[in-house]
C-alpha positions in Angstrom: 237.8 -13.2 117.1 236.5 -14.0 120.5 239.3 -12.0 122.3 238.9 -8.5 119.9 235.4 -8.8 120.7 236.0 -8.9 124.2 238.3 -6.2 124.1 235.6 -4.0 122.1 233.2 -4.9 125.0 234.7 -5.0 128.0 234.6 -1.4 129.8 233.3 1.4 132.4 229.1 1.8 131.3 227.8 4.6 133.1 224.5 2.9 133.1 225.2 -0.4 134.5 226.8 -0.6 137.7 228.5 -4.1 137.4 231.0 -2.9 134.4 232.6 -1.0 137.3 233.2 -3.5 139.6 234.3 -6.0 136.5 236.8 -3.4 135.3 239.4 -4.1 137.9 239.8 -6.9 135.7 240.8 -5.9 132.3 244.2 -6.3 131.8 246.7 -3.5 130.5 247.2 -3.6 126.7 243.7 -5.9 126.0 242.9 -9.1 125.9 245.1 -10.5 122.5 248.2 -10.5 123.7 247.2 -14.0 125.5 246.6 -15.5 122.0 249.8 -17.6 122.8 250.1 -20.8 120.9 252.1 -22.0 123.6 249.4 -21.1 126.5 248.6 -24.7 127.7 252.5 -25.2 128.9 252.1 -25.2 132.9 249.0 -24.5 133.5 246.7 -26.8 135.9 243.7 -28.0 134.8 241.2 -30.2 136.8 239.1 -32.7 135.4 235.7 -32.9 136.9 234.4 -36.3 136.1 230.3 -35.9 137.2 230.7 -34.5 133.6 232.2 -36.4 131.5 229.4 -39.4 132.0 228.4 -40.0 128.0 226.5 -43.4 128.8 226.9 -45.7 126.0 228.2 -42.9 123.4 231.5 -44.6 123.0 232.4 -41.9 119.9 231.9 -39.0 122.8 234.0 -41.0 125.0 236.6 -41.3 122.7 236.6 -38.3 121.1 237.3 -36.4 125.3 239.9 -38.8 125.7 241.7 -37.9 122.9 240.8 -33.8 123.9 242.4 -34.6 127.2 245.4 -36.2 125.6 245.6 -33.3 123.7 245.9 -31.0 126.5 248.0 -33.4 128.2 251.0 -33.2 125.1 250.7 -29.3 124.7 252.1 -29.1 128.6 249.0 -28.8 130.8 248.9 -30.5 134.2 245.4 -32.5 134.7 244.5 -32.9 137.8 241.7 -35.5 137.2 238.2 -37.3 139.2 237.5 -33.8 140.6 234.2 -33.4 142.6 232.8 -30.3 143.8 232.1 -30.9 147.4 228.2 -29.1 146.9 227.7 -30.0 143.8 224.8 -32.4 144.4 223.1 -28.9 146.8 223.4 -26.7 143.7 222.1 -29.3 141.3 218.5 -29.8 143.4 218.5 -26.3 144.1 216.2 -24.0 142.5 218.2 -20.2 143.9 219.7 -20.4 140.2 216.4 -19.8 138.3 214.4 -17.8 141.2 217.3 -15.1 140.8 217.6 -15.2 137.4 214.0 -14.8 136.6 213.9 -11.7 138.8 217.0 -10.1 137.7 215.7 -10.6 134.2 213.1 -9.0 134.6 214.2 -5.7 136.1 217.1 -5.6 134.2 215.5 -5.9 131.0 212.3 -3.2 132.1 215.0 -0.6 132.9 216.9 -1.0 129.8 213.7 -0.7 127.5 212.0 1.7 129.8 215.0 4.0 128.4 214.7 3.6 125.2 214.0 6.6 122.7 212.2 5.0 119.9 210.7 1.1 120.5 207.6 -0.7 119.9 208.0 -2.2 123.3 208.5 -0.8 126.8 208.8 -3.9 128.6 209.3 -7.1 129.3 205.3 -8.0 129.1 205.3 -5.9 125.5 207.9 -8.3 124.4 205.6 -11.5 125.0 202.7 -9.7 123.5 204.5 -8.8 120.6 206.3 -12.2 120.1 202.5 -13.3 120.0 201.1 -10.6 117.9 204.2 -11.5 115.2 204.3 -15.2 115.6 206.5 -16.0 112.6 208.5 -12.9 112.4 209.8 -13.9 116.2 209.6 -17.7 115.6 207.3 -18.2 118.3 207.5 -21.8 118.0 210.9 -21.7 119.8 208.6 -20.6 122.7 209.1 -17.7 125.6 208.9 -19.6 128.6 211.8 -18.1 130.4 210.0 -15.0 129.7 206.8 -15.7 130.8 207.5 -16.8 133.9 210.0 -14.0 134.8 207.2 -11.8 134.2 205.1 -13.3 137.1 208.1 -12.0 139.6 207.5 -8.8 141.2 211.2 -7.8 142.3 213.4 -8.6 144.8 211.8 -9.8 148.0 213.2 -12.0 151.0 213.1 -15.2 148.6 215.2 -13.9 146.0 217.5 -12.2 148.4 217.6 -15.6 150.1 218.1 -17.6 146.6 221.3 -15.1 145.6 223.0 -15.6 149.6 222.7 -19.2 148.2 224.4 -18.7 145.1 227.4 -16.9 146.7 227.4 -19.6 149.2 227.7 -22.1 146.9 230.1 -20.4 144.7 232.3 -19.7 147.5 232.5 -23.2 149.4 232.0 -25.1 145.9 233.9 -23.7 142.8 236.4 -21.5 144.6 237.1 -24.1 146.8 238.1 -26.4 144.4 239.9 -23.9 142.5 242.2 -22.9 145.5 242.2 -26.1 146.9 244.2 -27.8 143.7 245.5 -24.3 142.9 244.2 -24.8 139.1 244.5 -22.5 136.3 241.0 -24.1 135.2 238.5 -26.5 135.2 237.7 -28.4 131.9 234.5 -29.6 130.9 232.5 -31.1 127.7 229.8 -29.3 125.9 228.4 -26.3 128.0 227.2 -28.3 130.9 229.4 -26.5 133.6 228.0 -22.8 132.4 225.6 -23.1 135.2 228.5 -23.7 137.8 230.0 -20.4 136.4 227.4 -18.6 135.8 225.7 -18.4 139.4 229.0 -16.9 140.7 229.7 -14.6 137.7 233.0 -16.6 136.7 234.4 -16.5 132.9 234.7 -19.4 130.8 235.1 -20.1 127.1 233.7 -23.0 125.0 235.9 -24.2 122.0 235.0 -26.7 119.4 236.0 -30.1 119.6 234.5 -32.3 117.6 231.1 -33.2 115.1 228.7 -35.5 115.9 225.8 -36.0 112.7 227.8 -32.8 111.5 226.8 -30.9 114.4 229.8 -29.2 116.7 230.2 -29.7 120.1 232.7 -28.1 122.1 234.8 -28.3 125.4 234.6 -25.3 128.5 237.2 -24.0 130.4 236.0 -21.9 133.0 237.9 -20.3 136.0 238.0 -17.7 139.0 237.0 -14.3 138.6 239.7 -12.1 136.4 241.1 -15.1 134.8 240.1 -14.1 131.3 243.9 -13.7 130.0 244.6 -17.4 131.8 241.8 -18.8 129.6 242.2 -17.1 126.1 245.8 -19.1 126.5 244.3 -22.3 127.0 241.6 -22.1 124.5 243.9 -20.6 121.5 247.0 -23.0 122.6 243.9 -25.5 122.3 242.2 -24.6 119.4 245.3 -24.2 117.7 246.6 -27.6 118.3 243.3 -29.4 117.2 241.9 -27.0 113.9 239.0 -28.7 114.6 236.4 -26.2 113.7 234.8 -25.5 110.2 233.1 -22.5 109.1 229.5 -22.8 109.0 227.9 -23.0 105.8 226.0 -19.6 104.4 222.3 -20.1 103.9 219.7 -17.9 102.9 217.5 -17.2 105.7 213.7 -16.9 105.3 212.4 -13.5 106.7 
C-alpha cells in the first residue's frame, strides 16, 4: 500500500520547488516493482546500537533480537555496534527545531495564503481557531509546535546558521557512515532514528514488528538520498517474512 501511494505522490509540483529537485529520484516504471519477497538477499545493513538501549525491557530486547535474526536468515549482511561519529553534536543541538519552526511557518502561510475558500489564512488563524473549536480540534492534544513556530519571523542569520548545521551534520554523520560501510541501510527500533533522516531529507520506512499491551511498534530502515526502491525491498522482504501486523480494529469515532 505504502509503495502505490508513493507512486500516486511522488512527482513535478509547480508550486513547490523541492518536488523538482526530488524527481531525479523516481525510478522508471514506479515504485512496485521493488515489492520483491526476496529483497533482503545481499543487501548491507548496519546496526546502530545507541538505539537499541531498552533498559530493563527484556520482551523489547528479545523481540529486536529475534527482528535482527530475522533479517539475518532472509540474506542481509549486518554490519553491527555502528556509531555515528556526531551523533552526540546533533543530539545537544537545537539547529533541528530552530529550522523546522521557521520553515513551518512559512511554508504553511504560503500554502493557506493561496487558498480559494478557507476559514483560515494562516498559521496564527489555525491556533485561534483550534481555540475557538476546542473539542472539534481536540485541543487537549495541544499546539505547541505551533505556537512557537509562530513567534519566528523568517529566515535570518540564526536559522541560516541552524540549517548549515544540519547539512554539516548530515554530511560528516549519516553519509559518512553510509559510505564508510557501504550499506544499503541502517536499521533501527521504533521511530527514534526519524530525526537522523529527517534533518538531511533522507527516506526511510517504519514496518511493524511487534505488540507490546496490544499496541504496535515497529522497526526503521532509513538510507541515502534516492534509495527509495533499495528500501521498499527490505521492508516488503521483511514484512513478508514476519506477517506480524494486524489490521486495526474499526471504531466509531465521536465527532
Amino acid at each position: 500500500d505504502a509503495a502505490y501511494v508513493l507512486e500516486i505522490i511522488a512527482g513535478i509540483d509547480p508550486f513547490d520547488n523541492a518536488t523538482i529537485k526530488a524527481s531525479k529520484y523516481i525510478p522508471k516504471g514506479g515504485y512496485a516493482q521493488f515489492l520483491k519477497k526476496d529483497g533482503l538477499r545481499g543487501k548491507r545493513l548496519g546496526v546502530v546500537r545507541l538505539y537499541y538501549n531498552f533498559g530493563n525491557d527484556t520482551f523489547l530486547h528479545e523481540t529486536f533480537k529475534l527482528r535482527l535474526k530475522t533479517l539475518r536468515q532472509r540474506g542481509a549482511v549486518l554490519v553491527d555496534n555502528l556509531k555515528i561519529d556526531n551523533i552526540d553534536e546533533i543530539i545537544a543541538g537545537q539547529s533541528e527545531e530552530i529550522a523546522l519552526n521557521s520553515e513551518f511557518k512559512l511554508s504553511l502561510n504560503t500554502y493557506l495564503k493561496n487558498l480559494v475558500a478557507s476559514p483560515v489564512k494562516s498559521l496564527a488563524d489555525v491556533i485561534a481557531f483550534n481555540k475557538k473549536h476546542p473539542k472539534l480540534e481536540k485541543i487537549e492534544y495541544g499546539q505547541d509546535v505551533m505556537v512557537q513556530a509562530e513567534k519566528t519571523n523568517g529566515i535570518g542569520k540564526v536559522e541560516k546558521q541552524a540549517l548549515l548545521n544540519l547539512t554539516r551534520w548530515s554530511q560528516n554523520g549519516f553519509e559518512k557512515l553510509m559510505k564508510r560501510y557501504k550499506l544499503d541501510a541502517v536499521v533501527t527500533p521504533f521511530a527514534s532514528f526519524s530525526s537522523i533522516l529527517a534533518i538531511g531529507g533522507y527516506p526511510g520506512v517504519s514496518v511493524p514488528t511487534g505488540y507490546e499491551k496490544g499496541v504496535p511498534f515497529g522497526i526503521c530502515f532509513g538510507g541515502l538520498k534516492g534509495s527509495e526502491p533499495k528500501l521498499i525491498e527490505i521492508a516488503y522482504s521483511f514484512e513478508q517474512a514476519t506477517l506480524i501486523r494486524k489490521p486495526p480494529p474499526l471504531r466509531k469515532l465521536d465527532v
